[in-house]
N, C-alpha and C positions, 0 to 999 in steps of 0.2 A: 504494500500500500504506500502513494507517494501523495503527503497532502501539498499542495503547493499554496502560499498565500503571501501576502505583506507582514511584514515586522507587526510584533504584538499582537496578532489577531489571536493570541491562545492555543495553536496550534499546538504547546507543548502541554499546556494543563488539559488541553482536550485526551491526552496520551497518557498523562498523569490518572488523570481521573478512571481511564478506562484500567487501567494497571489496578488501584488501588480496589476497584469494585468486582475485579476478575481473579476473586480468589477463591473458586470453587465451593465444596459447600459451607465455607469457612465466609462467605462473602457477607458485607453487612448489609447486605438488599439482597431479598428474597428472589428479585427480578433477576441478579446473575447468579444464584446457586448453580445452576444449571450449564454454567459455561466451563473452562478449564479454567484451571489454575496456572497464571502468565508469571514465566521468571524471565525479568526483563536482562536485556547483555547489552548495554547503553554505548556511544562512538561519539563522543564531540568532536564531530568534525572543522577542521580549520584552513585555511590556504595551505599550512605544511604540514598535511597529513598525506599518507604513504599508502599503498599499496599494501605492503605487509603489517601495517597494524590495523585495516579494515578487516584483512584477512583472518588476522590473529581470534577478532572478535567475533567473529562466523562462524570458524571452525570448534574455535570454544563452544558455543553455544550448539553445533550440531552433535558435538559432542556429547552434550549435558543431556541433548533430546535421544539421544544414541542409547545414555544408563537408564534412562525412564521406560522406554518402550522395551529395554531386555528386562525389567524389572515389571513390566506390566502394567505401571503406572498411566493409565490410558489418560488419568485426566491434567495431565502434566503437559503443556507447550509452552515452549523457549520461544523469546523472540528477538530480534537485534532491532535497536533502538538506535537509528543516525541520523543526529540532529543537527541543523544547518546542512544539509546535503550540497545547497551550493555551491559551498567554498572553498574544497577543493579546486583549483588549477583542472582545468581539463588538461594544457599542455604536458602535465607531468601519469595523467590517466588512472589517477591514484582510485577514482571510485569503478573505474573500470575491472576491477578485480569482483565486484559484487554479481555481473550476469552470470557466470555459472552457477551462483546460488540462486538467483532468481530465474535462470530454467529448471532446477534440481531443488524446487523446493521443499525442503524437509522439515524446518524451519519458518516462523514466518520472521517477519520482517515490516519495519513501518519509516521512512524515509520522510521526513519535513524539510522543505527548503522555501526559499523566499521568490526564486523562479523555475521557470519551467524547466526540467534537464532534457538534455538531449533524448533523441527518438529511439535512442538503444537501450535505454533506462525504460523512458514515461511505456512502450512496447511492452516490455516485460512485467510490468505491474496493473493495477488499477490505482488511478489517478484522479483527487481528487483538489476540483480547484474552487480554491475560497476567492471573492471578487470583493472589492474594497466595500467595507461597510457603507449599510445607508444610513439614511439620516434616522428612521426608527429605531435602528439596531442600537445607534449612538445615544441614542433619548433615554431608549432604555438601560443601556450601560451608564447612561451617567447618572439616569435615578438611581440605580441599584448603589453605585460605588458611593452615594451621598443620603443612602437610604431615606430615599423620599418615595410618594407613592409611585406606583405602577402606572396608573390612569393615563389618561391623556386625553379626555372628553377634550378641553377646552387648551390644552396644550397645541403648539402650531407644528402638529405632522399631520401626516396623511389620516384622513377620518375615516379611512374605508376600511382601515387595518384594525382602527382602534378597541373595537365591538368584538373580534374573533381573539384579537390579542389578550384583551384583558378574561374571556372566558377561559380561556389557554394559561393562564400563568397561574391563574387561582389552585389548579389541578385538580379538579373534580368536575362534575359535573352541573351544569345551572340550569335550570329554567329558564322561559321566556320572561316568565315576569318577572323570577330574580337577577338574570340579566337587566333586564330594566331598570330594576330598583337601583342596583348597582353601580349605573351609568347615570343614574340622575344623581345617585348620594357622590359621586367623586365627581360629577360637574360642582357640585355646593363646598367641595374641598376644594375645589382647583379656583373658583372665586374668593375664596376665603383667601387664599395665600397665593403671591404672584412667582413663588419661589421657581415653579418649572418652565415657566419666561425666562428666569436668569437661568437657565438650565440648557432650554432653548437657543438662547445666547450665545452662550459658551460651545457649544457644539458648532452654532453656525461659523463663529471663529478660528474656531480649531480646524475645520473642514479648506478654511483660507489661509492660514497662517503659515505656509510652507512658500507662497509668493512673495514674501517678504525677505524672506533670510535672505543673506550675503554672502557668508562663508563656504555655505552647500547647499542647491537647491534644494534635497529633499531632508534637510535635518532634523525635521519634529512626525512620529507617528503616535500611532494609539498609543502605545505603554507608556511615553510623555504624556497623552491627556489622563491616563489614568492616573498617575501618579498625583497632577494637578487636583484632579476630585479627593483622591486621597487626603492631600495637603488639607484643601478646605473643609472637610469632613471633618478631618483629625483636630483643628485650633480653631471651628466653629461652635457657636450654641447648635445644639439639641435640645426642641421642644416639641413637648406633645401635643399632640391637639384630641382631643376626646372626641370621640364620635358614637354613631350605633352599627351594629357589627353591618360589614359590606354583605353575608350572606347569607338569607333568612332574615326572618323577623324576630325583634327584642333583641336582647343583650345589649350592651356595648361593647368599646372597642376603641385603642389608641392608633394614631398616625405620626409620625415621629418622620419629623423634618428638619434639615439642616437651615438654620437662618445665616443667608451669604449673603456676608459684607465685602463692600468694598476692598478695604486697607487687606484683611484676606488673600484675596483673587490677587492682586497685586502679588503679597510676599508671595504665593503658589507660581506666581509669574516668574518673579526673580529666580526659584527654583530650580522650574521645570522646561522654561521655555527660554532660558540663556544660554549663552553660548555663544553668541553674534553679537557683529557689534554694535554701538550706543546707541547709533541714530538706527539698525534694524530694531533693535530690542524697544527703542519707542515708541517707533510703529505698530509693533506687536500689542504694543499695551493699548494704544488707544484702538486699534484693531477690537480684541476684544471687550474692550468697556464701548466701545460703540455699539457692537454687537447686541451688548447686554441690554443699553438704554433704548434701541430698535425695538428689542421683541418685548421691551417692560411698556412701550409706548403705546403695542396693540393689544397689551394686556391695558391700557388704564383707558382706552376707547370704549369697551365694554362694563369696566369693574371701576374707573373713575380713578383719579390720579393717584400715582405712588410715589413716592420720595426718589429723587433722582439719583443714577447710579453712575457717580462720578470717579473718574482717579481722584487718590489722595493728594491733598494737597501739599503733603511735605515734598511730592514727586515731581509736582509740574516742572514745566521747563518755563525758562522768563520769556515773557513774550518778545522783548527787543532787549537783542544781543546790545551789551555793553561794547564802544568802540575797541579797536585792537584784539578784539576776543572771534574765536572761530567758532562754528558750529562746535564740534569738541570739546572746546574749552566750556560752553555754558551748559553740559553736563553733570559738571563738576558738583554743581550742588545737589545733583539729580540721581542719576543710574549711576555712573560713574563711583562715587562713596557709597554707594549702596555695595555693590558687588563684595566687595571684602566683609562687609558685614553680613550679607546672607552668606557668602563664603564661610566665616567664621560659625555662624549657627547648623551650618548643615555637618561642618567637621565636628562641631560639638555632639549631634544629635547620637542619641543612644535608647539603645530599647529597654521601655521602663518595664515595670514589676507587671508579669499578667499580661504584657505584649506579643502579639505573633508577630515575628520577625516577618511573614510570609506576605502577612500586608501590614506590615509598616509602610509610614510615608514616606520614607528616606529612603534615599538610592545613594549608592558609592557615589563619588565622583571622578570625574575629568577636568582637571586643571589644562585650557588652551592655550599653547605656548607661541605668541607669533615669531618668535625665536628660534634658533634651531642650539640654543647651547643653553637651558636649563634656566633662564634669566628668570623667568615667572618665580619658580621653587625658589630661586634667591630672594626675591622679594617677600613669599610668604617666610619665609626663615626670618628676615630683615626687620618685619613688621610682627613679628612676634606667633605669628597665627600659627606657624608651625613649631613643635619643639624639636633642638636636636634632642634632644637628651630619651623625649619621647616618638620618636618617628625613627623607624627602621629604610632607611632608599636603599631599593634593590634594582640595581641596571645591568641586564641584560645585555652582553657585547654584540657584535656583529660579526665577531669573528667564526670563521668556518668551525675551525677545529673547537669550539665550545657549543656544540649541538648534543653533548650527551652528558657526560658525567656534571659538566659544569651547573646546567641546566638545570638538570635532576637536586642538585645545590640547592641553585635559587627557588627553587619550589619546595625544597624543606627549610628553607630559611623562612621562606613567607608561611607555610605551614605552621610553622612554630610561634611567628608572630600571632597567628590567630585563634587558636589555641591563649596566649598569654595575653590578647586585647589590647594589643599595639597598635601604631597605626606605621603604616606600608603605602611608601610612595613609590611606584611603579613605573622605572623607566627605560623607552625602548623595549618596553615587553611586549611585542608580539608574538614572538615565539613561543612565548607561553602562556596566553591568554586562552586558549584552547583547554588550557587544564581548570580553568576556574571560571569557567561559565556558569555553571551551578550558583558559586559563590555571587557572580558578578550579577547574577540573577535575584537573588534573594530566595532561594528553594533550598531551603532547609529543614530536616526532621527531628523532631523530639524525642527527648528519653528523659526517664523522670531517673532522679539522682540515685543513693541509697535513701534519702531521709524519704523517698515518696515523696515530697511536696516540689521540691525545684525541681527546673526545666532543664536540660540540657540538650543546646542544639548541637547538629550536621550538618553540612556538608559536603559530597561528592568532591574529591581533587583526583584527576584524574594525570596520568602520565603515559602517551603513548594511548595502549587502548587497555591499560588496566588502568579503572576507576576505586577509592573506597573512599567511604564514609568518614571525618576530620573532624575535630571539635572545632568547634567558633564561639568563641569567647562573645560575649554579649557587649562589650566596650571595643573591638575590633572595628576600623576604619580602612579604609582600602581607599588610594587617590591615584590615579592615572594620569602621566604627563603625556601630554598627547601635542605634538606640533603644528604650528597650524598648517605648513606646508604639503604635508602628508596628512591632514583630516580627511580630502577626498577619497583616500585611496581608504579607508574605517568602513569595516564591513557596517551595514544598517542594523546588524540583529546585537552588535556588540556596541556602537555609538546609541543605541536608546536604552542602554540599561544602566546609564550614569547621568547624574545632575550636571551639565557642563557650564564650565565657567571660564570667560577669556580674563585672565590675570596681566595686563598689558602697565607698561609704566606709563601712561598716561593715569591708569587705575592707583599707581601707587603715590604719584603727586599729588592728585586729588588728596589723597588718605594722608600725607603729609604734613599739605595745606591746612587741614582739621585740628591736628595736632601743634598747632603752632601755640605759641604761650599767649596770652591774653594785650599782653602789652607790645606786642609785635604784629598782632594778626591781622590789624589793619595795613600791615605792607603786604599782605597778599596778592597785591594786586601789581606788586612790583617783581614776582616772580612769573606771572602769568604775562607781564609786559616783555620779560627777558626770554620766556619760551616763545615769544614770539616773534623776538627778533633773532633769535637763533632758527627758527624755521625759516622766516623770512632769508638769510643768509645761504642757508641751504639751498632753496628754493631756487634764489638768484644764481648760482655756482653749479646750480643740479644735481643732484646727487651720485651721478655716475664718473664726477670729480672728485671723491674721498671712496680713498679706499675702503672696503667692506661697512660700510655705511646704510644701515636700514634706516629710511628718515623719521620714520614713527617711535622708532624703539632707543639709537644710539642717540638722541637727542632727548628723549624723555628719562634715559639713563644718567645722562648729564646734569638734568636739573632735578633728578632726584640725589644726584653727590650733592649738589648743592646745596640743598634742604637738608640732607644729613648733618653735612659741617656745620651752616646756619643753626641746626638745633642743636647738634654737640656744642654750640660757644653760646650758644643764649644769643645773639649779635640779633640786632634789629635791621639790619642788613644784611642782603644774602653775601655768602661768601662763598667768594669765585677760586676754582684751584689756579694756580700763580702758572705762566706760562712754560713749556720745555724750553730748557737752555742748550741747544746745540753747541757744544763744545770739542773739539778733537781731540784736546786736548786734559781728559779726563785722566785719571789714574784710574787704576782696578780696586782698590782701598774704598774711594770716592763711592765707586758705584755698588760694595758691598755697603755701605754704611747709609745710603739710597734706600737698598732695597729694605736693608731691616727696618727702618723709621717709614717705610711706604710712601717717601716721596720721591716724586716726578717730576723735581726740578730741572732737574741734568739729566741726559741723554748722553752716554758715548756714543761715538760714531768711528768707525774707522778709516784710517786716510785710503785714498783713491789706491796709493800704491798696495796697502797692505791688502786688498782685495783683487787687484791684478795680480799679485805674486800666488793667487791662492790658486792653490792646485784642483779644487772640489768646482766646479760649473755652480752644484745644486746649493752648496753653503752660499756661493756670491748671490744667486737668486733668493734665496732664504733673506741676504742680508739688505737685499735690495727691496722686500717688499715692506720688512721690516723697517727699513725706514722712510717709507712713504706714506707704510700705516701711521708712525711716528709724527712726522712731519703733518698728516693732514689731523690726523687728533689734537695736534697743536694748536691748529686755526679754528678748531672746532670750542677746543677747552678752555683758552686762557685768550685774553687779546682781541676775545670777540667783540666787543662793544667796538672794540677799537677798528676793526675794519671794518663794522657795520655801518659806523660814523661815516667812515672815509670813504667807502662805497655810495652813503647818500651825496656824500659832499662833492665827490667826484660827480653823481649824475648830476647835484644843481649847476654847476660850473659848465659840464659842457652843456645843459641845456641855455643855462643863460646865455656861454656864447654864438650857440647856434641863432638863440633871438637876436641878438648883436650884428650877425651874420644878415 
């Protein structure tokens, strides 16, 4: 069986669920006594999976089916479990090892991926294809995850569905008249409360919110909106509302609804739907608060006005940019300083007492690095969010010859982190993200302790194509660095099971600026004048004139040194680091005495001769680019005002004398 569908659509708890109910007469629904008893042989399949560890897990399993049927155990079936079927590489043919078992079926077999496989595969199975949710499916999935009612009398989907639906979920059988009854007692709920308008809302949002991104067209799917309802659920009121029972006459009966507030939806935003940047992410938001205030406006044509559902106002942006300032820069008091702060609460987050981990609100995260050399992580180290003392970085090499033993390492080092409820920043790990799907998922099993009363979870770490079962500490965090260069190339089923967040130094001046001392913080506005003529400078010069120079990131690295020393002296002044002094004439004493005190005053350089005499080609080019890196960090770091001046003053001059002219 091959289900094929989009990211999130459940395809694995649909598999899960079937596992757990297919335990022969042992099953806790009467409904499957009657089937076999399924021992699942599970494959998290990845880009770098092989041929021989598909095969590994097949033959196991034909194996296992091999002692049951000599032992007579007729109601025993083995089945292989290969999840993301995708992702293997076709060029390397790694799933192509499965058609002998899917002509010689002995065994079954259940295959989930995100597209369709090829016609040598989808041939040999039966294939089933899931089609992007509709808008019902979604109404009802986001009542359910926000446990509000089922209904939809007066809710804005299709009315033709609404009558057979609501018979159907109750799971029994109804009358015509208590059908009726039914339909008119949840139209007098759905007037009462405009709740499934914002509900409405929100779905129609979510269904658009993929046109906006920047970073990758398709970066948000279901398991991001579900996790958003999540959010809301989790830090909203729950109130009930009393009613008389939906079926039958007398009794009564509660309806227990989430009241969704603004300020809310927003932090759920900041969440679940970051990851892009500033001016995408506030589109998004007013995206969705549009939404909301739409479908609340054809709720108040019928049911008469409702309190308008506005963004917060700590959030807005100003409406007219301050002069000298860019679109970016008027962030700062907006998204911008937010980010590190919901950053900070989601690393905080920890599952409380009587919590299922399985739907908790919280998702690992992804820290987005527009960097390709770890700068974000310096910043959370910087800013205090990260601890060394408590964070374990595991980085993955690239090297050939560390595909096995080494590997096998870093996945009992992280093993062991989580087991001990550490937190684990993961970098360059793709190679081994394959083994912690499970984890990265949030599918974990419980076992109650010796005292009987505490919980003790699982999960699956898998290696190769032997998987077991690992303790997961309840205080355990997991943060993924992920570049942003390489984001496009993030499988979809692995990029939605993390909260993403872009960590940029624009993000960390912002957070800077904040922290400025009381008696200084009115010069704020004199470091926002200085990133702007160091842009401006850039701009003018291009930046394909400084070597290795990203204009977003090596300039807002710069005036975060600045702000550093600024606050290390207290100074109500920013303080600029002092120019490189090119000198040839350095000693080697000099420049140890340099490095230990970490200043950048002096530069050696060597003379022309002592590098024509040099026998090495690659050391002169080493030394050549070296000091042009040098050289152009010079005009960048120190001296700028100074040629920023002289660059204006040079254009009034010849403009004047062109006028003259």
């Amino acid at each position: 069986l091959i289900i094929t569908g989009p990211p999130g659509c459940s395809k694995t708890l649909s598999f899960t669920l079937t596992c757990d109910n297919m335990k022969g007469t042992k099953s806790p629904s009467p409904h499957f006594s009657g089937l076999h008893n399924m021992h699942r042989y599970q494959y998290q399949c990845s880009e770098l999976s092989t041929a021989v560890e598909i095969q590994n897990v097949f033959d196991t399993a034909v194996e296992s089916q091999r002692r049951f049927e000599s032992a007579r155990m007729i109601t025993e079936q083995c089945c292989v479990f290969l999840d993301e079927g995708g992702l293997p590489s076709e060029r390397k043919h790694a799933m192509k090892v499965i058609h002998f078992y899917l002509d010689h079926p002995k065994i079954a077999c259940v295959i989930l991926t995100n597209h369709t496989l090829d016609a040598a595969k989808t041939n040999r199975a039966v294939q089933v294809l899931l089609s992007d949710i509709s808008m019902d499916d979604l109404l009802t999935l986001a009542r359910g995850c926000l446990s509000a009612s089922q209904s939809s009398a007066d809710a804005p989907s299709s009315s033709s569905s609404s009558s057979s639906s609501t018979s159907s979920s109750s799971g029994q059988n109804v009358s015509p008249s208590s059908s009726s009854r039914l339909q008119k007692h949840q139209s007098h709920i759905q007037r009462s409360r405009p709740v499934d308008f914002i509900i409405a809302g929100l779905c129609d949002a979510f269904q658009k919110v993929n046109r906006l991104t920047d970073l990758r067209p398709d970066m948000f799917h279901l398991r991001d909106f579900v996790y958003l309802l999540r959010y809301i659920r989790t830090h909203s009121k729950t109130t009930l509302l009393n009613s008389m029972a939906l079926i039958g006459g007398g009794g009564a009966g509660q309806h227990n609804f989430v009241a969704i507030e603004p300020e809310v939806v927003l932090k759920a935003l900041q969440r679940n739907f970051n990851g892009v940047s500033p001016s995408a992410f506030s589109d998004i938001v007013i995206l969705f608060f549009s939404e909301v205030q739409k479908s609340l406006d054809r709720y108040s044509i019928n049911h008469g006005p409702v309190l308008p559902f506005t963004i917060p106002a700590r959030w807005r942006l100003p409406t007219t940019p301050p002069p000298s300032f860019n679109a970016t820069t008027t962030l700062h008091s907006s998204h911008v300083s937010d980010v590190l702060d919901v950053l900070r609460e989601s690393i905080g987050d920890r599952l409380k007492p009587g919590e299922d981990p399985n739907h908790m609100a919280a998702r690992f995260i992804m820290v987005i690095d527009p960097t390709s050399i770890m700068s974000s992580l310096s910043y959370l180290f910087d800013l205090g969010i990260l601890d060394h003392e408590k964070t374990h970085i595991c980085t993955v090499s690239d090297f050939v010859e560390d595909d096995g033993i080494v590997r096998s390492h870093l996945i009992s080092e992280i093993k062991s982190s989580m087991e001990l409820g550490h937190t684990v920043v993961l970098v360059n790990g793709s190679p081994i993200y394959s083994s912690f799907y499970d984890i990265f998922n949030r599918h974990f099993m419980s076992v109650l302790g010796t005292d009987q009363k505490t919980k003790n979870y699982y999960g699956k770490v898998a290696i190769g194509s032997y998987s077991r079962p690992c303790a997961v500490h309840h205080n355990f965090q997991m943060i993924v660095h992920q570049p942003l260069v390489d984001l496009h190339t993030v499988p979809l089923p692995f990029l939605n099971r993390f909260e993403k967040y872009l960590v940029t130094a624009e993000t960390v001046i912002n957070e800077k600026l904040r922290r400025l001392p009381q008696h200084i913080h009115e010069s704020a506005r004199v470091f926002d004048c200085l990133r702007h003529g160091v842009d401006d400078f850039v701009k003018t010069f291009t930046p394909s004139s400084f070597y290795g120079v990203i204009p977003s990131e090596t300039v807002g690295s710069l005036m975060a040194n600045i702000l550093n020393r600024t606050l290390a002296t207290n100074s109500p002044t920013p303080i600029i680091p002092r120019a490189f002094v090119v000198d040839e004439h350095v000693r080697a004493d000099d420049d140890r005495e340099d490095d230990n005190n970490n200043d950048f005053d002096r530069v050696a350089i060597k003379k022309k001769s002592e590098l024509s005499n040099s026998s090495n080609v690659r050391d002169i080019g080493c030394n050549i680019r070296k000091f042009i890196r040098e050289a152009n960090m010079k005009l960048l770091q120190v001296y700028i005002h100074v040629l920023y001046i002289h660059h204006v003053i040079s254009r009034l001059i010849y403009n004047s004398i062109g006028c003259q002219t």
